[in-house]
N, C-alpha and C positions, 0 to 999 in steps of 0.2 A: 983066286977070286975073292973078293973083299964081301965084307959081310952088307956094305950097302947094295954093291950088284945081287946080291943073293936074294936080300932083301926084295929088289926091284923085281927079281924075277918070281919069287913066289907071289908076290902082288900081281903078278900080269897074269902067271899061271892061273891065280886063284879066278881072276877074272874069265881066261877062258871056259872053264868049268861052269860059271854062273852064266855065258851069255850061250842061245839056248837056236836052234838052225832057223826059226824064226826073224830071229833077232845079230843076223848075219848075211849082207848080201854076197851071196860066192857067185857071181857071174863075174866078178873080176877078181885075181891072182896078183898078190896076196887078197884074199878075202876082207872085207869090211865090216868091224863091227858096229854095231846100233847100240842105242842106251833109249830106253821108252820116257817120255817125257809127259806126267799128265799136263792137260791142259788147263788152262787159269784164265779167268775172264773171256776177251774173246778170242784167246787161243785155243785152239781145239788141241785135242790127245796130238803127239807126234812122234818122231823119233827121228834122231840125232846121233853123227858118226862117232864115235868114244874117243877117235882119234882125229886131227886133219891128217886130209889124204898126201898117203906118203910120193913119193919118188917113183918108185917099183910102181906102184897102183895107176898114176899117170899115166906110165910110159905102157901098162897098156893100153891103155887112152890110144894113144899115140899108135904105135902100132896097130891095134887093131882096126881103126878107124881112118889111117895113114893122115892125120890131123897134123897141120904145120901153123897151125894159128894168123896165117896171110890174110886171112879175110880182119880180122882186125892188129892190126901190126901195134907195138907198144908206142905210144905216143913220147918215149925218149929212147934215143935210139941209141945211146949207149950203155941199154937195158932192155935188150930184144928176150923175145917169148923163150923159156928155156936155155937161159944164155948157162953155156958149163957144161950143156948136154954134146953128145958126139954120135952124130948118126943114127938119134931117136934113142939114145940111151942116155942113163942119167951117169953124173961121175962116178968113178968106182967108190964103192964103198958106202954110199950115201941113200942105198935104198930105203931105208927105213926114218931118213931125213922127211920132213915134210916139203913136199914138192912148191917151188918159188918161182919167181919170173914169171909169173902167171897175173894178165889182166884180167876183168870181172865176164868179159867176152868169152877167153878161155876157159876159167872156171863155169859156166853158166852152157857151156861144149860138152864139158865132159860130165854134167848131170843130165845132159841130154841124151849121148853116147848111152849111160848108164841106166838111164830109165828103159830103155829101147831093150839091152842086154838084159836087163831082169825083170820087165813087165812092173815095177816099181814106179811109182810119182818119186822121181831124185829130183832133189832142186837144192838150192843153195837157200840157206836159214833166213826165215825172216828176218830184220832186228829185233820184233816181239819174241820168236821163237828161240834165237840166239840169247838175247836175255835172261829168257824165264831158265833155258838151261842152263845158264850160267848163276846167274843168283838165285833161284827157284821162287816161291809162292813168299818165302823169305823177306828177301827183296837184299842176300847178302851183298858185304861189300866185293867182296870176294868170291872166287866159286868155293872157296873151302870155309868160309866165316867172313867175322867182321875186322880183322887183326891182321895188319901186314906183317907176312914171313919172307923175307929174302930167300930161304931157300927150297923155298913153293913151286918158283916161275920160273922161266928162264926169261929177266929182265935185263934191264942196261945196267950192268955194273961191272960191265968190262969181264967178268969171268971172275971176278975178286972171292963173291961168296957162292953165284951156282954153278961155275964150273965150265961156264961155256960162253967163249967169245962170241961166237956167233949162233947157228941155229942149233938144236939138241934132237936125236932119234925120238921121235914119238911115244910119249909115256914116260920119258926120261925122271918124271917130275911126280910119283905117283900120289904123294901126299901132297899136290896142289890140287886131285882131284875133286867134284863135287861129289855130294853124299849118294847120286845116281851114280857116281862111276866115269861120268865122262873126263876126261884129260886134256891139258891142254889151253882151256879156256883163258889161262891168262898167261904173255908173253911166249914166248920162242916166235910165231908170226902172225900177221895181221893175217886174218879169216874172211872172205866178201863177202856179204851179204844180200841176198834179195834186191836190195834196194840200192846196190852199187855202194854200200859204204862198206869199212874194215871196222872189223873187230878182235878184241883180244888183245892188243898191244903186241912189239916185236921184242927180239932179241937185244935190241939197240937202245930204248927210249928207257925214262923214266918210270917211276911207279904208277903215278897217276893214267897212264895210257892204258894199264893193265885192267881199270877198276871194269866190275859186268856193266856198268851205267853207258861206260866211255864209248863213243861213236864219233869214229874219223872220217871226213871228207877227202875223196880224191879223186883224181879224174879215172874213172875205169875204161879206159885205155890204156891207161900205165903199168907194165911190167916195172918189177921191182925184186929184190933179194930178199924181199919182205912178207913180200905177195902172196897169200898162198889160198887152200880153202879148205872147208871140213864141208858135210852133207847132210842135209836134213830128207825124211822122208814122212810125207802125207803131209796131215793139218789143214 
C-alpha cells in the first residue's frame, strides 16, 4: 500500500470520526454523509452531501423504489438512463464511483425517494447553495483557494497528472477539498442543480469548467457519463 493511499485513507477516516449521527442520513446503504453549510445573505443555514452520490447509494434508489427512469427517457439515446448498469446493478467494481447516466428528472427521483425514506427535505442544491459550498462567504476561486492545482480535481488532462482518465471513487482527491470538508466540488462529474443546470465540471473538460463560479447549460433530459448529482438538505 503506498503512502498516498494511506494518506487518503487516514483523511477519510479522520473524517468519519468528525461527522457526528446528525450529520449522516442512514436510511440509505452505504449511508450519506452531510457537511453543515452556514448561510450568507439570502441563503439560509444548510447542509450538503461531502460526497456526490455514489453508484451503490443509487442503486438502492433503484431497487428499492423499483425506479427505471421511463417516465423521463434521456433525450439522446445513445446515452440511455444507467447505461453500463445490468439488472439494476451498477458494473462491477465501481460502487463507490459516482453514479452517471443520470438526467435532472432522475436526480430530482431520487431526492424524492430519499426525503420519504428519512423524513429529510433532500433536494438537489441550489446554485446559490452549490456555490456558497463550493467557494464559501470567501467567494474562492476554487473550493480549496485561489491557485490552480492540477492535482486537486479530477479534470481533463487525460490522466497525464490526476491519474484518471475517466471518472475517480469519491473522495479520491482529499486535498481538493473545501475548508468545511466537502469533496468533490470540482471535476470528476457535473452535479444538477435545482435549477436544471450542472455544476462542478467533469472528468473530460478543461480547467476553466472546474471554477465554483462556472454554470453549465443543458437540456435536463439528457443522460450522460457526465451526469451525476450530490444532495443538499433544508435552506
Amino acid at each position: 500500500m503506498g503512502v498516498s493511499t494511506i494518506t487518503k485513507m487516514g483523511f477519510l477516516l479522520s473524517l468519519a470520526f468528525l461527522v457526528g449521527a446528525q450529520d449522516r442520513i442512514s436510511a440509505v446503504s452505504p449511508s450519506i454523509d452531510l457537511v453543515s453549510i452556514k448561510g450568507h445573505g439570502a441563503v439560509k443555514d444548510f447542509k450538503i452531501g461531502r460526497f456526490e452520490v455514489t453508484m451503490k447509494q443509487f442503486e438502492a434508489f433503484v431497487r428499492d423504489a423499483g425506479y427505471d427512469g421511463r417516465a423521463h427517457p434521456s433525450s439522446k439515446s445513445s446515452e440511455p438512463f444507467l447505461l453500463g448498469w445490468s439488472a439494476g446493478k451498477p458494473p462491477v467494481g465501481k460502487d463507490r464511483y459516482p453514479v452517471c447516466y443520470v438526467n435532472w428528472h432522475h436526480a430530482k427521483a431520487f431526492c424524492v425517494w430519499l426525503s420519504m425514506k428519512s423524513g429529510l427535505n433532500v433536494h438537489l442544491p441550489t446554485d446559490a447553495q452549490w456555490t456558497l459550498a463550493a467557494s464559501g462567504v470567501q467567494g474562492r476561486t476554487y473550493p480549496w483557494g485561489n491557485a490552480w492545482d492540477p492535482k486537486r480535481c479530477n479534470w481533463g488532462d487525460e490522466g497525464k497528472v490526476d491519474g484518471y482518465m475517466e471518472s475517480a471513487p469519491v473522495g479520491s482527491f482529499p486535498r481538493g477539498a473545501t475548508p468545511e470538508g466537502v469533496l468533490d466540488m470540482a471535476g470528476n462529474i457535473w452535479e444538477w442543480s435545482a435549477e436544471g443546470h450542472l455544476r462542478g465540471g467533469p472528468w473530460c473538460m478543461d480547467k476553466s469548467t472546474v471554477l465554483c463560479t462556472f454554470v453549465a447549460h443543458e437540456n435536463t433530459e439528457r443522460c450522460d457519463d457526465k451526469f451525476g448529482l450530490r444532495i443538499a438538505v433544508g435552506g
